[in-house]
Backbone bond lengths (Angstrom), bond angles and torsions (degrees), N, CA, C in turn:
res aa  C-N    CA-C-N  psi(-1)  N-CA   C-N-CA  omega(-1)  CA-C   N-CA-C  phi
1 X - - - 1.467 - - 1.527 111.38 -
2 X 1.268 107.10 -40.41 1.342 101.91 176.46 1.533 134.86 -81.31
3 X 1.482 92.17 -3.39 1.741 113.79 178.20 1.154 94.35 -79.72
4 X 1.256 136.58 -21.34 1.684 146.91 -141.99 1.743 88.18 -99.57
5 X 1.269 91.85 -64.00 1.768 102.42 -165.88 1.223 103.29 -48.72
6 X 1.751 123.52 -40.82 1.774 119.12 -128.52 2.188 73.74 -97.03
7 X 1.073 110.75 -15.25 1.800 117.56 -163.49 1.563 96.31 -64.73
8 X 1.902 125.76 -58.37 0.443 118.59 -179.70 1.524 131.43 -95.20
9 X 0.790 127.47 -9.83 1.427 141.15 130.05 1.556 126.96 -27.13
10 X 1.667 118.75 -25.96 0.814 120.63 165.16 1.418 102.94 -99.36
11 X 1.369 136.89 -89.76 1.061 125.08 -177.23 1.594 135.21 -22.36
12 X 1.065 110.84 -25.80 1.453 123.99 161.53 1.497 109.70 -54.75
13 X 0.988 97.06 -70.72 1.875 111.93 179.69 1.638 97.48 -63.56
14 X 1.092 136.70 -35.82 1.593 121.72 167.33 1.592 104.37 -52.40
15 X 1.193 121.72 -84.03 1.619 120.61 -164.26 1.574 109.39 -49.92
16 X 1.381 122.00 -46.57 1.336 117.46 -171.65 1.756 111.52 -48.06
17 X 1.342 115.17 -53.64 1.599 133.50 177.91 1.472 103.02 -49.70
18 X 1.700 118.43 -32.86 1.146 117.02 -141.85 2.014 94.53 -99.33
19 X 1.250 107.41 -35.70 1.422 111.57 156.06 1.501 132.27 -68.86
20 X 1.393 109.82 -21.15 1.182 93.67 179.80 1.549 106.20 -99.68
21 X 1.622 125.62 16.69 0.822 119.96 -175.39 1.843 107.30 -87.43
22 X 1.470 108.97 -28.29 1.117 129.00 153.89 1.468 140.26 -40.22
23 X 1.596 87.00 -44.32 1.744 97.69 -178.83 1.841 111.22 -124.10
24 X 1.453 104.45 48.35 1.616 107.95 -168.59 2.035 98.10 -124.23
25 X 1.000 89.27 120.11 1.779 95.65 -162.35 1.848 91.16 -58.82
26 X 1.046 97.99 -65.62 1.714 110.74 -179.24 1.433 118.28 -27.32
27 X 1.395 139.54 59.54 1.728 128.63 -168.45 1.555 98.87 -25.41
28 X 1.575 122.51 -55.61 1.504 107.06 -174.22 1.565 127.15 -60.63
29 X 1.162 105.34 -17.04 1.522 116.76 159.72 1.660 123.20 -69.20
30 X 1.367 111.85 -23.57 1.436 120.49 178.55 0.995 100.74 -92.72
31 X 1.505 140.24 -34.11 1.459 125.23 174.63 1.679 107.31 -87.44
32 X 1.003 146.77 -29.39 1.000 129.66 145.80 1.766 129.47 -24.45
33 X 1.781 113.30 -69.93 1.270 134.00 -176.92 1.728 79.41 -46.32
34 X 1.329 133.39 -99.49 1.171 154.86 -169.06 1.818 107.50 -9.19
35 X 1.623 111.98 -52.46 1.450 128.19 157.64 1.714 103.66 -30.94
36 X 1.470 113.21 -65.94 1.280 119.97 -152.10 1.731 94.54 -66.20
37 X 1.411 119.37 -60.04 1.572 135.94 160.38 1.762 104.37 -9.42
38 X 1.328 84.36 -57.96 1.812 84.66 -171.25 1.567 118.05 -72.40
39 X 1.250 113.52 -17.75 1.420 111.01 174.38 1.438 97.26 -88.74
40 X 1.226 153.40 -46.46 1.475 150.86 -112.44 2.380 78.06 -105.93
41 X 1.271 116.27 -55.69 1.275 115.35 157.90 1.075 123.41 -47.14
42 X 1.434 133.80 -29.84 1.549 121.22 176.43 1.382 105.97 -86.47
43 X 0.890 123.74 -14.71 2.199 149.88 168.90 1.916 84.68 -57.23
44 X 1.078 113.53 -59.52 1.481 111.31 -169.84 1.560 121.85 -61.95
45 X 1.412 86.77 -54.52 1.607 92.45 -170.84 1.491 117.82 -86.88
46 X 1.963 101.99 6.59 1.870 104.70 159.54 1.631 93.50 -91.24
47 X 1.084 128.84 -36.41 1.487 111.65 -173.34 1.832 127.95 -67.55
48 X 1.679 83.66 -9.78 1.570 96.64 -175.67 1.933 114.90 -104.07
49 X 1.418 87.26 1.06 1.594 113.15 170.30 1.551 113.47 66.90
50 X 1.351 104.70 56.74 1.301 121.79 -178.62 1.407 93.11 -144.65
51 X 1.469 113.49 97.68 1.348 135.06 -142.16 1.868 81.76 -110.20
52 X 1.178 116.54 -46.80 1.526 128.95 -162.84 2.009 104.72 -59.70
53 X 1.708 99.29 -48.49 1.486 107.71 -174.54 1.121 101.95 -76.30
54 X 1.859 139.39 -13.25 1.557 133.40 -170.40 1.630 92.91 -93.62
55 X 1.163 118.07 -20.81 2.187 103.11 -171.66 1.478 78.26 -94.19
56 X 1.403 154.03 -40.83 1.570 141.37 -150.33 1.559 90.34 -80.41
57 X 1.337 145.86 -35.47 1.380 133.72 -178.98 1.181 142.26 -99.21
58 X 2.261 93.08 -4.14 1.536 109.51 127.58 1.296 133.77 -63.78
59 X 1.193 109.38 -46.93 1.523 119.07 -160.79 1.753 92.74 -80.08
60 X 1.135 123.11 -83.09 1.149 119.00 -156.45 1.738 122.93 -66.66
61 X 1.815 91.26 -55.99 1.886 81.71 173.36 1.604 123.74 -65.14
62 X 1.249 90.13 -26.35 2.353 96.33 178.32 1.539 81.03 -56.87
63 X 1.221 121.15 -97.61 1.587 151.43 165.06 1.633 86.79 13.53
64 X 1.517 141.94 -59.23 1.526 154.93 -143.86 1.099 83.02 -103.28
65 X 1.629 137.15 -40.86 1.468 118.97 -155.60 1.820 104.44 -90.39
66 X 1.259 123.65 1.20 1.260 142.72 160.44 1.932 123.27 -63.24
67 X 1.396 92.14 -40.97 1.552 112.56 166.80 1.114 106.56 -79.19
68 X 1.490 125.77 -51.16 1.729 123.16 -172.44 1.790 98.77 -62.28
69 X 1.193 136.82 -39.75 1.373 132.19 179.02 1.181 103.54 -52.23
70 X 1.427 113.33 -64.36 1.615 123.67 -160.31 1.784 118.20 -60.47
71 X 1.581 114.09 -14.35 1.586 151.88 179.95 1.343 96.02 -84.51
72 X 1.594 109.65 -60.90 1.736 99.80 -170.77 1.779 109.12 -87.36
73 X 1.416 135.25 -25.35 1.593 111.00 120.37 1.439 156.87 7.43
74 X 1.596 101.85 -74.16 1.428 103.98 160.43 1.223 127.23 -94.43
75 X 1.182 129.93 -11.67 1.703 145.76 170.86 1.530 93.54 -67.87
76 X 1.442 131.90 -72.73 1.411 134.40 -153.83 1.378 116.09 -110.53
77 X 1.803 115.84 19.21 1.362 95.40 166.77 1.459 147.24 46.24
78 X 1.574 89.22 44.91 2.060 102.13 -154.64 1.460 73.93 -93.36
79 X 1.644 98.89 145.69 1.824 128.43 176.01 1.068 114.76 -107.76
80 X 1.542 112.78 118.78 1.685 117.57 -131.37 1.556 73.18 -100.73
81 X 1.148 144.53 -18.78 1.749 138.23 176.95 1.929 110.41 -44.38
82 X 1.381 106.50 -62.03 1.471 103.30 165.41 1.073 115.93 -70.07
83 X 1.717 143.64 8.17 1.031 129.22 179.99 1.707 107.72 -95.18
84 X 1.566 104.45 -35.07 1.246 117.89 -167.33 1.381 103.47 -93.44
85 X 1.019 131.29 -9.42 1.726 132.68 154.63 1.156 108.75 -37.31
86 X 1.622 125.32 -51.20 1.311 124.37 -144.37 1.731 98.38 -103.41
87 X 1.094 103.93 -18.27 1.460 95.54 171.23 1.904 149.27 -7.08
88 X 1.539 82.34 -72.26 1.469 80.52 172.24 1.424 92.76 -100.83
89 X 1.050 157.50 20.14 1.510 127.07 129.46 1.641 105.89 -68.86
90 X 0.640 107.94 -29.20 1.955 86.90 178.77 1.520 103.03 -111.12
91 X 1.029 115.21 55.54 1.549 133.27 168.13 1.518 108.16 -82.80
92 X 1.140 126.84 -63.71 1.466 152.44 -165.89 1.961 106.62 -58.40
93 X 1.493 74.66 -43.08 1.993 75.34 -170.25 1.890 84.56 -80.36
94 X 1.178 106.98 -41.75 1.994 84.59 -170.97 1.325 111.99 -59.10
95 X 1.247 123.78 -30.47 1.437 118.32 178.72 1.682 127.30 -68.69
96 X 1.717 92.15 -38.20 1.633 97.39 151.20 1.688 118.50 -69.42
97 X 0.743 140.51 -45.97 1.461 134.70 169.34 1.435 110.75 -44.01
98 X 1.518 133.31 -48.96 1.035 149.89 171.44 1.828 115.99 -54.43
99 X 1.312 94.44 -52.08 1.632 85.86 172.32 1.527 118.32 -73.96
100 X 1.968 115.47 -31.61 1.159 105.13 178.41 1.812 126.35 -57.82
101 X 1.685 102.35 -30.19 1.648 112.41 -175.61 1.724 91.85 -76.12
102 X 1.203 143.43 -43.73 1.363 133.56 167.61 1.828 115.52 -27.93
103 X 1.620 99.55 -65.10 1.518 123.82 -142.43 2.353 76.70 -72.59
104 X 1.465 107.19 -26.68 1.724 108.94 -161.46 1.923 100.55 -81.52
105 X 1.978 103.46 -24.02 1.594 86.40 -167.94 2.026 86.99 -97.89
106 X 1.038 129.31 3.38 1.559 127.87 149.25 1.407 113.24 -52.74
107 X 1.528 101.01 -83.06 1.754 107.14 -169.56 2.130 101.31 -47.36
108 X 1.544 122.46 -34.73 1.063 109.81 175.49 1.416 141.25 -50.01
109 X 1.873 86.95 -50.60 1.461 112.71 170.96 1.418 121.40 -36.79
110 X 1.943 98.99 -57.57 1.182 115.82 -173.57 1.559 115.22 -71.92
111 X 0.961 128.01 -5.69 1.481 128.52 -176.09 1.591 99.92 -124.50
112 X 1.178 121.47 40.16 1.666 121.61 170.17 1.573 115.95 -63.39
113 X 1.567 102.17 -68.82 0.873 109.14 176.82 1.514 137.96 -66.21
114 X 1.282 115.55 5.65 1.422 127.36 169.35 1.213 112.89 -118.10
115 X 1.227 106.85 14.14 1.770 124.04 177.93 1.824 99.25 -53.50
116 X 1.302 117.59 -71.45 1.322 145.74 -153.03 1.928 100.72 -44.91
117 X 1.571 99.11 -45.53 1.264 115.73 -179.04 1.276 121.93 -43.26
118 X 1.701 108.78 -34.88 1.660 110.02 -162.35 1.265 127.06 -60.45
119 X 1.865 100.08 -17.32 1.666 99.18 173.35 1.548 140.17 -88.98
120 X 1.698 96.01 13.16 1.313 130.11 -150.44 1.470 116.50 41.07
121 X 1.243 140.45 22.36 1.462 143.02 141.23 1.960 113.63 -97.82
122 X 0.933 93.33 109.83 1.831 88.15 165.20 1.592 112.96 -68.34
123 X 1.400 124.85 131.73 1.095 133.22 154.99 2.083 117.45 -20.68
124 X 1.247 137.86 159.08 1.142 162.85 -131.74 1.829 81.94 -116.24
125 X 1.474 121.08 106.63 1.332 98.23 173.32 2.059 118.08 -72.57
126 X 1.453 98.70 140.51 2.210 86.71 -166.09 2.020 87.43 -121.45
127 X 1.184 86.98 160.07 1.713 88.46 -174.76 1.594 101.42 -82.28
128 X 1.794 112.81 -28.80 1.640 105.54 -179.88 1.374 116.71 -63.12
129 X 0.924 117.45 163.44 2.263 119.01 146.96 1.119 107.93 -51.15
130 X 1.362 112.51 157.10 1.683 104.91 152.82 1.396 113.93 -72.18
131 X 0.982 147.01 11.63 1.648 139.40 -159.33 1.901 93.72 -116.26
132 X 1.556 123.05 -15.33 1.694 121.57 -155.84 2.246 77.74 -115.53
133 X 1.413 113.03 -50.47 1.305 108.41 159.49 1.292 136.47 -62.44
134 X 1.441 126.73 -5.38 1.231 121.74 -178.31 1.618 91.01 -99.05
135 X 1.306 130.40 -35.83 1.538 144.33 -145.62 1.704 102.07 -91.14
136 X 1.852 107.30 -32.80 1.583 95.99 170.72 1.564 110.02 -92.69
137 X 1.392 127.49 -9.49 1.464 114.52 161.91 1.323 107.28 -74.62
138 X 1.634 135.83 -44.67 1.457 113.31 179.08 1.115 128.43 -85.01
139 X 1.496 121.86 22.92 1.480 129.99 152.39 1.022 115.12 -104.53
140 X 1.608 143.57 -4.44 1.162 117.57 -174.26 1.471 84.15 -138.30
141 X 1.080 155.68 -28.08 1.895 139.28 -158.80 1.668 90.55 -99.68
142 X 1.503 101.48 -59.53 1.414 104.02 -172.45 1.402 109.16 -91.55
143 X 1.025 138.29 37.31 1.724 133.62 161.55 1.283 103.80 -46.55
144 X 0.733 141.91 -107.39 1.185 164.56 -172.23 1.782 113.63 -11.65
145 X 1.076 105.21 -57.30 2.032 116.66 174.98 1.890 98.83 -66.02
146 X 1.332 115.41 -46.75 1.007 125.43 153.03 1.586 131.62 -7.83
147 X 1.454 91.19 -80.90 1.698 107.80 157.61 1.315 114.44 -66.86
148 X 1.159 121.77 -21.38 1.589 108.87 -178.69 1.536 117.31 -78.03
149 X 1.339 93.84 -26.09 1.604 94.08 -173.88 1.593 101.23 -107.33
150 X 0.939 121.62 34.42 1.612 134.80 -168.32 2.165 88.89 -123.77
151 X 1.159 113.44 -58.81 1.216 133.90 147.18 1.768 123.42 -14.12
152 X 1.792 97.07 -87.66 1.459 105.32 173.38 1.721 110.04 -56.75
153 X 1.301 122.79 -3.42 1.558 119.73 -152.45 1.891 79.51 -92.41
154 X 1.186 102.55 -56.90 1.447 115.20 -172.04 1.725 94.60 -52.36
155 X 0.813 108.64 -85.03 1.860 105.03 -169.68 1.665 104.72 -30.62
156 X 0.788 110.48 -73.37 2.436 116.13 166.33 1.537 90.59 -7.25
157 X 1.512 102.95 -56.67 1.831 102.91 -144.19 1.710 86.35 -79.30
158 X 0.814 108.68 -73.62 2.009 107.66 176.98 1.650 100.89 -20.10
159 X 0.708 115.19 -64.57 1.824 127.54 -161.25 1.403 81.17 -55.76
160 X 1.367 110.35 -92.60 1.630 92.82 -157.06 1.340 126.28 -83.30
161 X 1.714 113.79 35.16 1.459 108.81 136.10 1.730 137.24 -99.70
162 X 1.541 65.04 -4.15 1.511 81.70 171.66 1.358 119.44 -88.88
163 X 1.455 125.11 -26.74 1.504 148.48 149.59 1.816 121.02 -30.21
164 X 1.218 83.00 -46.85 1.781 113.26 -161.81 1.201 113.54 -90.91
165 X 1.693 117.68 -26.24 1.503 138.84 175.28 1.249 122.50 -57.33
166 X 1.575 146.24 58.29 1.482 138.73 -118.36 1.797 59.62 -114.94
167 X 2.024 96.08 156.10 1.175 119.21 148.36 1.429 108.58 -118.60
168 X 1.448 91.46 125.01 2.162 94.15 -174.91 1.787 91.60 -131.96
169 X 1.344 81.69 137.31 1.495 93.65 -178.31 1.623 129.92 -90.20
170 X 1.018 115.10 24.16 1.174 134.32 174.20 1.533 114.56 -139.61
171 X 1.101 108.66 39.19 1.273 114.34 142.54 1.568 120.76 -122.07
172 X 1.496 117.98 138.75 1.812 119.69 174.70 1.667 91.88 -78.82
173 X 1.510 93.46 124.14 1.313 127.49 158.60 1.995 106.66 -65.77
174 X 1.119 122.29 142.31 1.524 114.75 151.79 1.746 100.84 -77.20
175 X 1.498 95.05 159.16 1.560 117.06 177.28 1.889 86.71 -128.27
176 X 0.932 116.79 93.74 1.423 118.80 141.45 1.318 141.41 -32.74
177 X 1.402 104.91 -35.34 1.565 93.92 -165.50 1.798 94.51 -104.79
178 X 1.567 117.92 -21.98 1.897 106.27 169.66 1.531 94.67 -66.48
179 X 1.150 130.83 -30.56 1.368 106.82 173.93 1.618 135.88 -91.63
180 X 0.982 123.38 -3.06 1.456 134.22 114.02 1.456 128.58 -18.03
181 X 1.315 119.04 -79.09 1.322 133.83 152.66 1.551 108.99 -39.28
182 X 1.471 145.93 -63.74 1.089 107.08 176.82 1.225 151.26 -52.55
183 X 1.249 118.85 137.87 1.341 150.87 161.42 2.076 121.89 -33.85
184 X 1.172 96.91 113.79 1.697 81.37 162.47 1.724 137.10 -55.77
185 X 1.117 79.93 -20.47 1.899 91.02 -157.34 2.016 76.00 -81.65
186 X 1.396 115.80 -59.38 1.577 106.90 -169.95 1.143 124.06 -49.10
187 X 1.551 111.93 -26.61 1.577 115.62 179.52 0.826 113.14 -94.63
188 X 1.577 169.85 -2.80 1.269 170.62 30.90 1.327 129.22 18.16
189 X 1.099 118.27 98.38 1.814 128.12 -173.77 1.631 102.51 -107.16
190 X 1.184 124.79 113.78 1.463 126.28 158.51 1.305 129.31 -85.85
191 X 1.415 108.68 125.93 1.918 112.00 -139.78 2.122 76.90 -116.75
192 X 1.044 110.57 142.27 1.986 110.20 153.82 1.684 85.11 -118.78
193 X 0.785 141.99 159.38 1.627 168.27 103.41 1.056 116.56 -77.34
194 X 1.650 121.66 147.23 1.182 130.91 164.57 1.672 137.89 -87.72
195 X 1.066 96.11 138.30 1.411 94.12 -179.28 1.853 139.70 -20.74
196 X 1.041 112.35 82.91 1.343 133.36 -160.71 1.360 130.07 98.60
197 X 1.368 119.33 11.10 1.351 139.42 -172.67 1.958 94.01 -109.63
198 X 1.353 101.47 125.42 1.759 119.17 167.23 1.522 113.01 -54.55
199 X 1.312 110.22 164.06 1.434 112.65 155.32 1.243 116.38 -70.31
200 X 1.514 126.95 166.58 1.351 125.78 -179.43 1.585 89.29 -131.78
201 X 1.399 121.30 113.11 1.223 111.21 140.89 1.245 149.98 -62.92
């Protein structure tokens, strides 16, 4: 029953996050909603006992959705002054949001093991993990697509650093190597002045 509850309870909270990530004027509000999305899915795929795909969509897409902020940042120039105005007025709801994703990876935890049940077939019992079975099908059937999209991942990352790479001319660049080349004696001048007499630059 409680595998039942925590099922829909999650999925609920998946789509809701997942629409309003759609219809939220604020981009930092869509990557946020989208944050919540990604846990409420890893809620799924521990209840469905694919323990391996629920830490990869913590770890990596949360982990990715950290870069997508820091992207929509430098792309759109959001002015964190009106953002941080509102702060402690919307203090209260983050902390409720915060306890609800707490109170969701509890009820998950606790219903792991009856996860498997929800489809009324139990899984094939196998002597590996899924993590030593998922790792000899994507080295040896799928090698290959593998690398390809190991591949396209690399070209993405080129593109949008290459995207992101602004040349603005009013900014001082460092030159490394005149500073290398400097000298102690050039960078340090020892001045005495006399008593009531200024420095002279």
């Amino acid at each position: 029953m409680i595998a039942l509850i925590a099922f829909y309870l999650f999925a609920t909270l998946t789509i809701a996050p997942a629409v309003a990530v759609i219809f939220a004027r604020n981009p930092v509000h869509s990557v946020l909603w989208l944050i919540v999305a990604f846990f409420n899915a890893a809620g799924l795929m521990l209840l469905a006992g694919a323990e391996f795909i629920a830490l990869l969509l913590v770890i990596v897409y949360v982990g990715a959705v950290a870069v997508l902020f820091l992207f929509v940042v430098m792309m759109l120039n959001i002015d964190f002054s009106t953002l941080r105005s509102g702060f402690t007025k919307n203090l209260p709801f983050g902390l409720i949001v915060a306890l609800v994703l707490l109170g969701e990876m509890i009820v998950g935890l606790s219903a792991w093991k009856a996860g498997p049940g929800l489809s009324g077939t139990a899984p094939p019992p196998t002597t590996a993990p899924n993590i030593v079975a998922l790792g000899e099908l994507l080295y040896t059937r799928y090698l290959f697509p593998f690398e390809i999209a190991g591949l396209v991942l690399l070209v993405a990352m080129i593109g949008a650093i290459v995207l992101t790479h602004r040349s603005r001319g009013d900014v001082r660049k460092q030159n490394a190597s005149k500073q290398i080349r400097r000298r102690p004696e050039d960078a340090v001048q020892l001045k005495q002045p006399t008593v009531g007499e200024g420095m002279k630059l």
